[in-house]
N, CA, C and O atoms as a DFTB+ gen file, in Angstrom:
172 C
 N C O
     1  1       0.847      -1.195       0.000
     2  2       0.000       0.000       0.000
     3  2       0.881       1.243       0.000
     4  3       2.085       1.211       0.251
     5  1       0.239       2.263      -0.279
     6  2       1.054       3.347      -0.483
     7  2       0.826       3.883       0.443
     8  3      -0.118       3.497       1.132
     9  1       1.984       5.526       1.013
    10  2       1.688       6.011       2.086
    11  2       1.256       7.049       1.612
    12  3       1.296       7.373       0.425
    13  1       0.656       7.862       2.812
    14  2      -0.465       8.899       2.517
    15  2      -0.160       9.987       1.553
    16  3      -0.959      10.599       0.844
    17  1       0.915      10.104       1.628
    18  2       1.664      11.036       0.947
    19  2       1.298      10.716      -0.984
    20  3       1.053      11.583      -1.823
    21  1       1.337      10.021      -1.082
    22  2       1.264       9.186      -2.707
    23  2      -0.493       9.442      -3.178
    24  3      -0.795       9.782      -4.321
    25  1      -1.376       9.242      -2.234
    26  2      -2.615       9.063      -2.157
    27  2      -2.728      11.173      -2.461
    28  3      -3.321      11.761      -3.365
    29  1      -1.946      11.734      -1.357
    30  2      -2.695      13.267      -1.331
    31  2      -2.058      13.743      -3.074
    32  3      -2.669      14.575      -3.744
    33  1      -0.746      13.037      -3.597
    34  2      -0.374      13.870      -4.758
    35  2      -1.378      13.141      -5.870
    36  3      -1.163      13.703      -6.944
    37  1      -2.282      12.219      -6.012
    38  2      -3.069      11.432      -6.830
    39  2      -3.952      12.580      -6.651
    40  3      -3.871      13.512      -7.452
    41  1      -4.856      12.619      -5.606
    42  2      -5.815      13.659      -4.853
    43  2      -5.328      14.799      -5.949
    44  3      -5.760      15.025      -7.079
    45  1      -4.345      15.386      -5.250
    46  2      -3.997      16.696      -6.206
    47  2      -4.038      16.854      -7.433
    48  3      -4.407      17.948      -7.861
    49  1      -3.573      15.523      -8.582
    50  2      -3.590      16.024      -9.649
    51  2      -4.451      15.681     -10.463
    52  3      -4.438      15.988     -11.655
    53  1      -5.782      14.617      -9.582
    54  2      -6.888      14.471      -9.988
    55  2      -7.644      15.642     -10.086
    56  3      -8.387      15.812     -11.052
    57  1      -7.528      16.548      -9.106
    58  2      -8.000      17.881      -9.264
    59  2      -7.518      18.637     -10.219
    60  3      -8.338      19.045     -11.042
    61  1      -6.322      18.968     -10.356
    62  2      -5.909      20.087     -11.003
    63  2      -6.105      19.621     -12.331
    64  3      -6.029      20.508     -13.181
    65  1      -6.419      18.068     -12.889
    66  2      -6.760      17.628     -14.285
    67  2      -8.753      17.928     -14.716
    68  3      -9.200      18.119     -15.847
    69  1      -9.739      17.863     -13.129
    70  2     -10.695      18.205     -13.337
    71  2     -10.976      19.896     -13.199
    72  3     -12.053      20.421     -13.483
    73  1      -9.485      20.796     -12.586
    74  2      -9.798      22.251     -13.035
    75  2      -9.884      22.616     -14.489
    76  3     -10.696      23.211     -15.197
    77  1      -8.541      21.928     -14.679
    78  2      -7.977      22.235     -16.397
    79  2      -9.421      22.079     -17.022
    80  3     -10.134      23.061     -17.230
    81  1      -9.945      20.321     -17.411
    82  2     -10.681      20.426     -17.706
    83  2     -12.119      21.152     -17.966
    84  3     -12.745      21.186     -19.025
    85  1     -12.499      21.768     -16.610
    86  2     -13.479      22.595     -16.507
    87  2     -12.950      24.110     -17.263
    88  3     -13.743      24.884     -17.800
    89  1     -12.014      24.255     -17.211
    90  2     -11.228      25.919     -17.790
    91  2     -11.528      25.774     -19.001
    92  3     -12.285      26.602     -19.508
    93  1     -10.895      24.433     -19.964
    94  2     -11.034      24.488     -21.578
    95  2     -12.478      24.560     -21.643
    96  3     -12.942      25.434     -22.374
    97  1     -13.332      23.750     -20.970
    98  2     -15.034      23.764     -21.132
    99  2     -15.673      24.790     -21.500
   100  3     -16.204      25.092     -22.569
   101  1     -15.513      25.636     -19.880
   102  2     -15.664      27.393     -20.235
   103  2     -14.976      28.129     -21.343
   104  3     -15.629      28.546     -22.299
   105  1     -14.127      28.243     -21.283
   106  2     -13.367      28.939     -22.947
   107  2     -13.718      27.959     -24.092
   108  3     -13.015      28.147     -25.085
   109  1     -14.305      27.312     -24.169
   110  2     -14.686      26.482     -25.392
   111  2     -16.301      26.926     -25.564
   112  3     -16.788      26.791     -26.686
   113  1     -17.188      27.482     -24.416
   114  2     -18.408      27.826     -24.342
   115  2     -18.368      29.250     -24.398
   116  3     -19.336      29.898     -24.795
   117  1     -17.033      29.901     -23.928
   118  2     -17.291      31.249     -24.035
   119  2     -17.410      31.674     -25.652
   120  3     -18.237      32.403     -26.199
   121  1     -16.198      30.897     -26.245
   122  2     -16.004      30.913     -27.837
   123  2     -17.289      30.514     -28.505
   124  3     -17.436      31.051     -29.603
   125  1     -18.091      29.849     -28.193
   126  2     -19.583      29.605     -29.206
   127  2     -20.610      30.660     -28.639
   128  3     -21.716      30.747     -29.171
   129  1     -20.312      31.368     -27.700
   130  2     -21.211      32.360     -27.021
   131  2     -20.743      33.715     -28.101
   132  3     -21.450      34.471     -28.767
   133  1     -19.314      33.638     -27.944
   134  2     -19.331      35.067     -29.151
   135  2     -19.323      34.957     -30.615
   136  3     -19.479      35.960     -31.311
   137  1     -19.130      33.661     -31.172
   138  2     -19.459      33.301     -32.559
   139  2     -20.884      33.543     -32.647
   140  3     -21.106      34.136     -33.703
   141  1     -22.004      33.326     -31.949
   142  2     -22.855      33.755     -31.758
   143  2     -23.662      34.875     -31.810
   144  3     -24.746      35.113     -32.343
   145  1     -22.909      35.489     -31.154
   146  2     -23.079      37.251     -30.851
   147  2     -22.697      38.227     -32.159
   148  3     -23.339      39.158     -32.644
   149  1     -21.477      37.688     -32.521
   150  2     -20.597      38.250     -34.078
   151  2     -21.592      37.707     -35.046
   152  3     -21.558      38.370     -36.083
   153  1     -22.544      36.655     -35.087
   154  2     -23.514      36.268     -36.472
   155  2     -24.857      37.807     -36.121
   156  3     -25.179      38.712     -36.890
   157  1     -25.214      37.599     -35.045
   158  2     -26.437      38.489     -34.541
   159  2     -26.193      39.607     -34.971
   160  3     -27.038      40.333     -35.497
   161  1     -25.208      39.843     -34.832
   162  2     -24.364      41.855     -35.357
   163  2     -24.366      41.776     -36.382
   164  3     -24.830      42.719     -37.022
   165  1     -23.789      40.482     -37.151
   166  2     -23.106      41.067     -38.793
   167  2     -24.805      41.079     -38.956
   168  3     -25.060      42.232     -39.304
   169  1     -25.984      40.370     -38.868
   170  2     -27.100      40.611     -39.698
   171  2     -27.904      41.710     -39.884
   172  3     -28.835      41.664     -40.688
């Protein structure tokens, strides 16, 4: 078994892989929010 120490850096970069993830999400939603906005204007 591993010691706790091994378990908290798993912990950690399970997180910081579900921040990342959530960051590209938002900037991937912000980007179809203003492609959006730029069609509404040009018409």
């Amino acid at each position: 078994m591993g010691s706790p120490a091994d378990y908290t850096i798993i912990v950690l970069v399970v997180l910081v892989g579900v921040g990342v993830w959530t960051l590209l999400d938002r900037l991937a939603q912000v980007q179809r929010d203003v492609e959006v906005l730029k069609r509404k204007f040009d018409e």
